[in-house]
C-alpha positions as CSV (number, residue, x, y, z in Angstrom):
1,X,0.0,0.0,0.0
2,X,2.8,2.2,0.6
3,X,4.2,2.2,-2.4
4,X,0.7,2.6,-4.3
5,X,0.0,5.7,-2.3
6,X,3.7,7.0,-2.6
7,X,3.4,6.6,-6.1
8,X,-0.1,8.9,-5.5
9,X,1.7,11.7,-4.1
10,X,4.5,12.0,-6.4
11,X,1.7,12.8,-9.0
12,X,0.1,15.0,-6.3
13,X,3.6,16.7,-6.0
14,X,3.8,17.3,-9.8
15,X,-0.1,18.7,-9.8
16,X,1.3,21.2,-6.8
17,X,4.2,22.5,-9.4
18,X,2.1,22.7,-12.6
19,X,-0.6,24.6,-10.2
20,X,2.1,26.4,-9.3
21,X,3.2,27.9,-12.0
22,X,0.2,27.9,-14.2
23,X,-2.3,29.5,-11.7
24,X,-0.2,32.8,-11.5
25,X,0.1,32.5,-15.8
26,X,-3.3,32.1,-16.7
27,X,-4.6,34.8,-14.3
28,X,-2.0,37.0,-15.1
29,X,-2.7,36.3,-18.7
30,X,-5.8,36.7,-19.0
31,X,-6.9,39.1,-16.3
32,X,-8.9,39.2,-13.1
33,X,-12.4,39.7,-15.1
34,X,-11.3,37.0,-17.1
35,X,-10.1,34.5,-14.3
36,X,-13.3,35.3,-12.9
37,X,-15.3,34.2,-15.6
38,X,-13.6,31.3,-16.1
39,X,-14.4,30.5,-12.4
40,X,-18.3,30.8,-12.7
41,X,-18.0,28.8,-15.8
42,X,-16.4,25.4,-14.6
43,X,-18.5,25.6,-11.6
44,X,-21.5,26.2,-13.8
45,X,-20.5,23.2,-16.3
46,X,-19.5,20.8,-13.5
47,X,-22.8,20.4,-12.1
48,X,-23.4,18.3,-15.2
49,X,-20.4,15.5,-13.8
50,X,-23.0,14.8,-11.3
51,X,-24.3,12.9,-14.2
52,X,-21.9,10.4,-13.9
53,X,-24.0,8.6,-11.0
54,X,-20.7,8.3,-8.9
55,X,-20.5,5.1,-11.9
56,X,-16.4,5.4,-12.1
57,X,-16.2,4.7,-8.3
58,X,-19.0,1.9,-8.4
59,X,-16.9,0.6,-11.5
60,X,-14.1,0.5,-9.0
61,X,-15.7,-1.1,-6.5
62,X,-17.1,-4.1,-8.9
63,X,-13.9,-4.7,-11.0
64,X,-11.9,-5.1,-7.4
65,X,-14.2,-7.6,-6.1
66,X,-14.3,-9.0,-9.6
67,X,-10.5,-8.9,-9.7
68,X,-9.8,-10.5,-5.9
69,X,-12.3,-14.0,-7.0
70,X,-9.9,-13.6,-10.4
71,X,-13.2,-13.7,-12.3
72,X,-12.1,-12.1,-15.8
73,X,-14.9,-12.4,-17.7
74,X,-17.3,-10.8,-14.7
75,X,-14.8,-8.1,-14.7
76,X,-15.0,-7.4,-18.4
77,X,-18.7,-7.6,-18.3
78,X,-19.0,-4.6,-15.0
79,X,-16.8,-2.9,-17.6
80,X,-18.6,-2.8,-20.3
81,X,-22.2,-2.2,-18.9
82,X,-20.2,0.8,-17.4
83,X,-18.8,1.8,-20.5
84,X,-22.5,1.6,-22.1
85,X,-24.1,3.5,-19.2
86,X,-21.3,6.6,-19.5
87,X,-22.3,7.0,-23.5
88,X,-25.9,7.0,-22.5
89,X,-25.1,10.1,-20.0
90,X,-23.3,11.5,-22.1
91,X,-26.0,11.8,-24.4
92,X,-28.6,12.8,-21.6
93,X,-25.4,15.9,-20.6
94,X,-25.5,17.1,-24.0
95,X,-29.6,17.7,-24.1
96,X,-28.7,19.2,-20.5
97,X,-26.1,21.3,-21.3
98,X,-28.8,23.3,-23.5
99,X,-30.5,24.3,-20.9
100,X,-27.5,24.9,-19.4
101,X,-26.2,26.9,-22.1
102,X,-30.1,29.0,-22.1
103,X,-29.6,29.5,-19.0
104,X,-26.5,31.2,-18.5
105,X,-26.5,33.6,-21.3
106,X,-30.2,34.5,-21.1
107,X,-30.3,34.7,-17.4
108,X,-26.7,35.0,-15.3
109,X,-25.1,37.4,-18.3
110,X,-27.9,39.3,-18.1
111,X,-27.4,40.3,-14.5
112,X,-26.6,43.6,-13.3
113,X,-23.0,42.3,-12.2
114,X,-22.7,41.4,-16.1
115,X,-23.6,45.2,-17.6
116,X,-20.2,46.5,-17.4
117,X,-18.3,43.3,-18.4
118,X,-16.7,43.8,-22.0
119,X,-18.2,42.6,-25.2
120,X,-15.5,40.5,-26.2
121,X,-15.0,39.1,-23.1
122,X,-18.6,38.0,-22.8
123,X,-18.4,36.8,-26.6
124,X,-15.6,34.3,-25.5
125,X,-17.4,33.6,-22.1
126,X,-20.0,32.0,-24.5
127,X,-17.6,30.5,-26.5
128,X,-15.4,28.7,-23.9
129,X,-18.9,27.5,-22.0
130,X,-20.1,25.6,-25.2
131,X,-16.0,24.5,-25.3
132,X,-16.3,23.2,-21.8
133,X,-20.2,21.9,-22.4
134,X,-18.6,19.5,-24.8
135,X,-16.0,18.2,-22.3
136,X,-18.5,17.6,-19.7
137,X,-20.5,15.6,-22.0
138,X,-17.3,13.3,-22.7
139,X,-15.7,13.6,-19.9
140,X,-17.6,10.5,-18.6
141,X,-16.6,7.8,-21.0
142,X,-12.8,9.6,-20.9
143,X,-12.0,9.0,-17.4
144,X,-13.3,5.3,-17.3
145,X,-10.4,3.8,-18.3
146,X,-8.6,5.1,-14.9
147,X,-10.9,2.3,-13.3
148,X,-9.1,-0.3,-14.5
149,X,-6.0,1.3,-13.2
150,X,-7.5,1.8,-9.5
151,X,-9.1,-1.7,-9.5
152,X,-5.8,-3.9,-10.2
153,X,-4.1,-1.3,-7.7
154,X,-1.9,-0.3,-10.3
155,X,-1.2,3.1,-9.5
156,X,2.2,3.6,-10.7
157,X,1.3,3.4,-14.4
158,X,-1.7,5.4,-14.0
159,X,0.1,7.7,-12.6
160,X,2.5,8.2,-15.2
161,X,-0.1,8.7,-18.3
162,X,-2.1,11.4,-15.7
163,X,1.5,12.9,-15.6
164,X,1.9,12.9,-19.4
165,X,-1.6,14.6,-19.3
166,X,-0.3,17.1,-17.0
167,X,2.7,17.6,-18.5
168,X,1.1,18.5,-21.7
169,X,-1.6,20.3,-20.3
170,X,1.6,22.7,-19.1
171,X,2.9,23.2,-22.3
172,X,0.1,23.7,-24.2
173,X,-1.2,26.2,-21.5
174,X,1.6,28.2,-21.8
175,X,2.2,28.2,-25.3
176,X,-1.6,28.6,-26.6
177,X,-2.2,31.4,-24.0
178,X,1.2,33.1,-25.2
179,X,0.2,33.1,-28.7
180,X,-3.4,33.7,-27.6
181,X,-5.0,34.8,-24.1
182,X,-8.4,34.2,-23.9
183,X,-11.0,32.1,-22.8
184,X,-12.1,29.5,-25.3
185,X,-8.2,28.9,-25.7
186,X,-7.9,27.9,-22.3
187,X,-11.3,25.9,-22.6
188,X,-9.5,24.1,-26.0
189,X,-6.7,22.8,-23.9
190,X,-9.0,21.1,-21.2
191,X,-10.8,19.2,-23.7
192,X,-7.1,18.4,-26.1
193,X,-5.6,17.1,-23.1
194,X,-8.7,14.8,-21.7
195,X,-8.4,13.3,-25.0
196,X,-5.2,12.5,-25.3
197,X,-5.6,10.9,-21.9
198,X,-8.1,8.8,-22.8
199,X,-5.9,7.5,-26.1
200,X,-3.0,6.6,-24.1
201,X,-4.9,5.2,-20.7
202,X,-6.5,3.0,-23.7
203,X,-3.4,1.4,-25.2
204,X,-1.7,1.2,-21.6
205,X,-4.6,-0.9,-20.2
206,X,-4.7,-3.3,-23.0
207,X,-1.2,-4.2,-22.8
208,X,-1.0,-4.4,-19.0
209,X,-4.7,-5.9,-18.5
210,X,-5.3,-8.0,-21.4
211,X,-8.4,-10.1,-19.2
212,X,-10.1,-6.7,-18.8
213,X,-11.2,-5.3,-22.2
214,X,-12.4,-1.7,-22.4
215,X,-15.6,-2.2,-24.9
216,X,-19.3,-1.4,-24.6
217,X,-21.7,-4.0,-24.4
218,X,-25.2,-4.9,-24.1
219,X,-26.4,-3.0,-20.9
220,X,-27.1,-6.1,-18.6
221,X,-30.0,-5.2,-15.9
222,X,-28.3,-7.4,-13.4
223,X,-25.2,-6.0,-13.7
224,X,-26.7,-2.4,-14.2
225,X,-28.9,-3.1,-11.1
226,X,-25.4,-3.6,-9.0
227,X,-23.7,-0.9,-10.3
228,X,-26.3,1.7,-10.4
229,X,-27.3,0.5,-6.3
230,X,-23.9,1.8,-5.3
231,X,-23.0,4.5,-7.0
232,X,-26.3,6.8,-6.3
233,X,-24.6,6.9,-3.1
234,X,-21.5,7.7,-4.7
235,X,-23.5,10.3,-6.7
236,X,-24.6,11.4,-4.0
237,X,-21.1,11.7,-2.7
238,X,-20.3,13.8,-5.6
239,X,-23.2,15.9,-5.4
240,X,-22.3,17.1,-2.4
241,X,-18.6,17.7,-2.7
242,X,-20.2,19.7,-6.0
243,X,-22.3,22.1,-3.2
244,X,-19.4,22.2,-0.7
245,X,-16.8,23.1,-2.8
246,X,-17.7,24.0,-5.9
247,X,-20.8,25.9,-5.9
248,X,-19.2,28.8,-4.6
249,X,-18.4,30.5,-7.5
250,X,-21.9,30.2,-8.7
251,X,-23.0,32.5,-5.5
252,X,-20.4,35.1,-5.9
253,X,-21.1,35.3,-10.1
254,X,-25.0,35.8,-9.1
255,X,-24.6,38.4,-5.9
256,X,-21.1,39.8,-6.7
257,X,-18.5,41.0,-9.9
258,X,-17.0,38.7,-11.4
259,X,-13.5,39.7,-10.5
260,X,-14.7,38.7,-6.8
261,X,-14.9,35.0,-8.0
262,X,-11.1,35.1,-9.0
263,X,-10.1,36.6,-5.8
264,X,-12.1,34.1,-3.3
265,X,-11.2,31.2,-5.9
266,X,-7.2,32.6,-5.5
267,X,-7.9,31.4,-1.9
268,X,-9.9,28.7,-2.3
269,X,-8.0,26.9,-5.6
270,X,-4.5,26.4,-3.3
271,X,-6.7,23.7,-1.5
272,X,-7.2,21.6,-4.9
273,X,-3.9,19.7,-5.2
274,X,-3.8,20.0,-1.0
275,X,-6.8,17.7,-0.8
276,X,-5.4,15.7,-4.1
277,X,-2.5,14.4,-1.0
278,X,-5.6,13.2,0.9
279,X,-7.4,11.5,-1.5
280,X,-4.7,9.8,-3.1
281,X,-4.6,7.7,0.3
282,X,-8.2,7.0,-0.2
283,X,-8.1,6.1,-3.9
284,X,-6.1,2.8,-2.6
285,X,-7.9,2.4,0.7
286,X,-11.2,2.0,-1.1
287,X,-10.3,-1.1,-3.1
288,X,-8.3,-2.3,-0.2
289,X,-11.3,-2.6,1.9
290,X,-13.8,-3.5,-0.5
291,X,-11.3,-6.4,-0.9
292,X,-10.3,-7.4,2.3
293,X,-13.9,-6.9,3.7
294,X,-14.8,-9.4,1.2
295,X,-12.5,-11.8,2.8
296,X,-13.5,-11.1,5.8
297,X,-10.7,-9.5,7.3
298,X,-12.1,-6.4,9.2
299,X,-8.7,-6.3,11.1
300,X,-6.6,-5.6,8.5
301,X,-9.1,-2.8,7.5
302,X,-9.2,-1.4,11.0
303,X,-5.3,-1.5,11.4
304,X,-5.1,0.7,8.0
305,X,-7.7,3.1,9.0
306,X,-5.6,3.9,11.9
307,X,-2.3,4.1,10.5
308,X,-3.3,5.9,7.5
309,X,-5.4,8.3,9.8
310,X,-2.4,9.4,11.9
311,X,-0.6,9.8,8.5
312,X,-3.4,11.8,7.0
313,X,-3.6,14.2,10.1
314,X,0.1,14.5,10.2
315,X,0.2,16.1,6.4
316,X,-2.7,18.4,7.4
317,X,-1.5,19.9,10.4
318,X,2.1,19.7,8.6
319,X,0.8,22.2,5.3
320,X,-2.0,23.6,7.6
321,X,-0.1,25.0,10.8
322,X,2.4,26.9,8.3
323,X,-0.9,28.4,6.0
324,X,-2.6,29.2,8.5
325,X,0.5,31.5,9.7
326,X,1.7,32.7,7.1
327,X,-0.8,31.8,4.3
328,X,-1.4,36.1,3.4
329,X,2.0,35.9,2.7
330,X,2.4,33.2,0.6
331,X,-0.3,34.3,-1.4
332,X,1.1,37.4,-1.9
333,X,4.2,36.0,-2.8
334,X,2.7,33.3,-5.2
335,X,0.2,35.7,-7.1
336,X,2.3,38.8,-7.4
337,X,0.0,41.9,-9.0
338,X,-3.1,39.9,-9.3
339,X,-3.3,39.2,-5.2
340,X,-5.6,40.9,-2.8
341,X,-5.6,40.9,1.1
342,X,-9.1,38.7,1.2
343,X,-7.9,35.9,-0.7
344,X,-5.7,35.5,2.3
345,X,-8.3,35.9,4.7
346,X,-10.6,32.9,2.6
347,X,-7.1,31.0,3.0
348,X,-7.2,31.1,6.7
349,X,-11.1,30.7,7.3
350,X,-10.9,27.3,4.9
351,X,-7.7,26.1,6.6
352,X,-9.2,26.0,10.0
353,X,-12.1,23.9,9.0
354,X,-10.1,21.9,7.1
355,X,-8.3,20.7,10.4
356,X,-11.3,18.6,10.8
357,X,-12.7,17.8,7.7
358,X,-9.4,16.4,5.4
359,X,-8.0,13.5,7.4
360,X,-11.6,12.4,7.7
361,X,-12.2,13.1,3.9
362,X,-9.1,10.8,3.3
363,X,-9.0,8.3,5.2
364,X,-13.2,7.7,6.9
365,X,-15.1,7.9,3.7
366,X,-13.1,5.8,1.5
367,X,-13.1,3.1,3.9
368,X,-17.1,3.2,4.1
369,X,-17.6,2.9,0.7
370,X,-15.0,0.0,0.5
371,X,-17.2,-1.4,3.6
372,X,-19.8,-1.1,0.8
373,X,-21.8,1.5,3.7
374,X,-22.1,4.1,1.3
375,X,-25.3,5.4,3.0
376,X,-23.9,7.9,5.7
377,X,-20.8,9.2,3.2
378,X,-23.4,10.0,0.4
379,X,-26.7,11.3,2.0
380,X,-23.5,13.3,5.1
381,X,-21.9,15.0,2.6
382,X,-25.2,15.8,0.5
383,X,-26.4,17.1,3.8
384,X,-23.2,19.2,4.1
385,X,-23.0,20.6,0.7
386,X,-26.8,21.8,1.1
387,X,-25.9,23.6,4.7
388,X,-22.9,24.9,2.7
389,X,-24.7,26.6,0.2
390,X,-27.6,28.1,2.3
391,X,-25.0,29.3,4.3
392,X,-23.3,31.1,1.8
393,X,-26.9,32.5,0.2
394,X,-27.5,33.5,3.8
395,X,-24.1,35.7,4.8
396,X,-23.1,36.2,0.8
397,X,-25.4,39.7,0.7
398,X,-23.8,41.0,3.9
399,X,-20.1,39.4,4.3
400,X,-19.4,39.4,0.9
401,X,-16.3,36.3,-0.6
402,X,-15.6,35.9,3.3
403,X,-19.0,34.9,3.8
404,X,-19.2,32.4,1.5
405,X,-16.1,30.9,3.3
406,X,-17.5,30.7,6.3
407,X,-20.8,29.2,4.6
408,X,-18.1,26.4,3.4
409,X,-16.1,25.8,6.9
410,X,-19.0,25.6,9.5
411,X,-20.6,22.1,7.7
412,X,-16.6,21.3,7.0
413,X,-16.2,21.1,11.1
414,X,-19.7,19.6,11.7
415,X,-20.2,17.1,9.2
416,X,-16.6,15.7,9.8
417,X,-17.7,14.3,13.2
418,X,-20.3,12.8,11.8
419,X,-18.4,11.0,8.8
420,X,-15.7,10.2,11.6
421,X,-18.5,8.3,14.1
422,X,-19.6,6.3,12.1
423,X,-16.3,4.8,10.3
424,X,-15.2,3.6,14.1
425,X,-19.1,2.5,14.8
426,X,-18.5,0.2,11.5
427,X,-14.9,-1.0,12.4
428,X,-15.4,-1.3,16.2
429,X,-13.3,1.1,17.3
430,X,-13.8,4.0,20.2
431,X,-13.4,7.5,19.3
432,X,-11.8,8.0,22.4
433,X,-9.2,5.5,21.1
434,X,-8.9,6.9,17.7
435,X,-8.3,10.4,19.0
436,X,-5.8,8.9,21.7
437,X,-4.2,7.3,18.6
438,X,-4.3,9.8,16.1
439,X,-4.1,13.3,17.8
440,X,-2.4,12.4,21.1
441,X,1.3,13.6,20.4
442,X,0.6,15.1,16.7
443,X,-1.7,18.3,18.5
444,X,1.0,19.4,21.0
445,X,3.4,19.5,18.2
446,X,1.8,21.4,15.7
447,X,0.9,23.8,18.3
448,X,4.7,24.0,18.7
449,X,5.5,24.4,15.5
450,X,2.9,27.1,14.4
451,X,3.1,28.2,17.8
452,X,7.0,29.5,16.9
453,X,6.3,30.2,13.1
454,X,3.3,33.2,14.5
455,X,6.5,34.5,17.2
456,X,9.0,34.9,14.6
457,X,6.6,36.4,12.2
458,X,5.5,38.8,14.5
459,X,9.1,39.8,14.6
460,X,10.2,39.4,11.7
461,X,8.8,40.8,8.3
462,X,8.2,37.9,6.0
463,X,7.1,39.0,2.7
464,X,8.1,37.7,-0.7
465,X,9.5,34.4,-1.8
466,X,12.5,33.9,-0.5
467,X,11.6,34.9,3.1
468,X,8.3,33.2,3.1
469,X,9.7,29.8,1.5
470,X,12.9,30.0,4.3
471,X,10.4,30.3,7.1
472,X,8.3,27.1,5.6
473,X,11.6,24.9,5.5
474,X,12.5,25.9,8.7
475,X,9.1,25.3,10.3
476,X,9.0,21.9,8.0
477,X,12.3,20.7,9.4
478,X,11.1,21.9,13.4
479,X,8.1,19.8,12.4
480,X,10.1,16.8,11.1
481,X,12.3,16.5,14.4
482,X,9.2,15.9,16.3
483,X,7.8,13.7,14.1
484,X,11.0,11.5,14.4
485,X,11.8,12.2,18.3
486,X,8.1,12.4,19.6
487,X,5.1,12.5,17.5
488,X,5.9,8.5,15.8
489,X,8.2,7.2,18.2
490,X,7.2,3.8,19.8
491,X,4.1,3.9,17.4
492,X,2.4,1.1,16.7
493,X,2.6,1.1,13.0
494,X,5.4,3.5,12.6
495,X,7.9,3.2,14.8
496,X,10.1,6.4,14.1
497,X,12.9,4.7,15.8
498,X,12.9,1.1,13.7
499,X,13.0,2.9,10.6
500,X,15.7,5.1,11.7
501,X,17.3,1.6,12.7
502,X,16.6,0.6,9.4
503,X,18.0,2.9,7.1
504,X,21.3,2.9,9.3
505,X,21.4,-0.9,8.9
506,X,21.6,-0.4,5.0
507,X,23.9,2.4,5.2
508,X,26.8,0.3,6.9
């Protein structure tokens, strides 16, 4: 497992640096009105993935069971109904994306926020949104193929054609938007680079999974019927991830300009390839439980939900006690001309609710929906993406981009308990004991570590790169010490001082 989710965040470490740098091009590129736009426009398009019926991750689920009894042809077969049932949505998000389409230019562009935004700019808003219309529509079938992937736990060559995707998707960013800066360009890369995904996911599987072949068939009711039964809770999963994260920018284009989108989504966008870390633990602890549940070996599921828990709260509190320091200034750093003081402020609101809600995110709902309990995960965070957008209808008129953030951390904090209760009640395990476990040492010493990072900043002006980056390596290596000398010594699963025994054992 360590190696499969090791292999997940070197991808997530390459998604950081291509954010990186490409966040601060396109926006600079472009402009804030732009950025803005382009903002209102995925989240406007992406409610149509709900479509997907949460059927990738209930393909998942089937091919790994199908994959553990060695049953090749039943593997093939949840493949192929999947396959068949993706076309058909696609269809049905095409007819939607019409009203979609009706919608937005006859009713959001003609909102008083949209009167003083420039004709061309609103000519290539309606450009771009039939652009990303299209990708929505075969998005579906394009990311199937990943399934196969997940299911046979091989991560390590999935990760390298999503790398070659993202390695493109660099280059042809930069040199499109050089030669061209405007919406539908940026729009023509998304769909150029899902595509050539797709091709080379295609040709990879094939030759490493020759048993599983990636061809529609005859939608089978049984097999439709099982599919279908778990992934409306996997919908339902995505449906509300859709309200509590990215519905947002829907409420700002309706209530504010356009430009406010950019700057709460400036804010908001640096905790993308942040939660990638977390759920590329849960991408392998999904099929790992829906395996060994299906042997029943609850233990083994129970040990990894620990471990991988501790581990998951460690990289939160790691990123999270230096952002919520110093995340102003990192921003400020990062985004150069295009920052403005509330993005920071939406940096720091998010980050403390994320405290809760990430290492439960990664590490809890997986393991549910490997338990095949997908009830609690799916109708929770439907619940919590609902609370989050009345929320932020609610303190939107008054409190403006920070309002909306606090309409997205209070469920983040409340629902998080909830997810977290019921992942022990399933795996027998006390709170009490998984607290104990998990935040026992790690809470004093982040409190140590940011603790010290807030002292020195308040004496010590840290603004622009240089500064801000030599404070983060100093707080990460503070942070690192007690991770070795306090946080994982003597633990059960990672002993700090075995490994260290190790390594000097293959050193001599």
């Amino acid at each position: 497992m360590l190696r499969s989710i090791g292999s997940n965040w070197s991808l997530n470490a390459l998604q950081i640096v291509v954010f990186m740098v490409l966040t601060p091009f396109i926006s600079n590129a472009v402009g804030n009105d732009a950025y803005g736009t382009w903002e209102i426009i995925v989240a406007w398009t992406g409610i149509l993935q709900l479509l997907s019926l949460g059927l990738p991750m209930a393909t998942v689920r089937a091919l790994s069971a199908a994959i553990a009894r060695k049953d090749g042809p039943a593997a093939t077969k949840a493949l192929g109904t999947s396959l068949s049932l993706t076309l058909v949505l696609g269809v049905v998000a095409t007819a939607l994306g019409a009203g979609v389409y009706y919608y937005f230019t006859n009713s959001v562009m003609q909102g008083e926020n949209w009167s003083s935004t420039a004709p061309a700019l609103r000519e290539d808003a309606v450009l771009a949104l039939v652009i990303m219309l299209a990708n929505v529509a075969l998005s579906f079938a394009l990311k199937l193929p990943y399934a196969v992937f997940d299911a046979h736990q091989d991560f390590l060559v999935r990760n390298l054609v999503m790398a070659t995707g993202l390695l493109s998707k660099l280059g042809a960013s930069i040199v499109l938007l050089t030669w061209r800066a405007d919406l539908p360009t940026l729009a023509a890369v998304q769909v150029g680079i899902a595509a050539l995904e797709f091709i080379v996911a295609i040709l990879v599987s094939r030759r490493r999974h020759p048993l599983v072949r990636f061809r529609p068939t005859a939608i089978d009711p049984v097999e439709a019927k099982g599919l279908l039964s778990f992934s409306v809770f996997a919908f339902l999963l995505n449906m509300g991830a859709m309200l509590a994260f990215r519905i947002d920018a829907i409420v700002i284009g309706d209530f504010l300009e356009q430009a406010d989108a950019a700057i709460y989504g400036y804010g908001n966008k640096i905790f993308d390839p942040f939660i990638g870390i977390l759920l590329a633990i849960g991408m392998v602890l999904m099929p790992m439980a829906a395996s060994e549940s299906s042997k029943g070996n609850l233990d083994r599921v129970r040990d990894e939900f620990l471990k991988w828990s501790k581990i998951s709260a460690t990289i939160v509190m790691l990123m999270g006690g230096y952002l919520i320091v110093l995340g102003p200034q990192f921003l400020a750093a990062w985004l150069g001309d295009v920052y403005r003081p509330t993005s920071g402020r939406v940096l720091q609101i998010l980050m403390a609710s994320f405290f809760f809600f990430l290492p439960v995110r990664g590490v809890a709902l997986p393991v549910l929906m490997g338990l095949g309990k997908p009830k609690v995960p799916g109708f929770g965070l439907l619940a919590m993406g609902i609370t989050n957008l009345c929320l932020s209808l609610f303190l939107v008129r008054d409190y403006g981009i920070l309002g909306v953030a606090c309409g997205t951390a209070i469920p983040n904090v409340l629902f998080s308990m909830l997810f977290l209760r019921e992942a022990c009640k399933r795996l027998d395990l006390g709170i009490g004991a998984w607290l104990q476990y998990t935040l026992g040492r790690l809470l004093p010493a982040t409190v140590i570590c940011a603790g010290i990072l807030y002292a020195v900043s308040t004496q010590v002006e840290l603004s622009g790169y240089p500064k801000v980056i030599s404070a983060g390596v100093a707080y990460t290596l503070l942070f690192g010490v007690l991770a070795i000398g306090f946080i994982y010594r003597g633990d059960r699963f990672l002993d700090a001082d075995a490994l260290i025994k190790r390594i000097k054992d293959k050193l001599k």
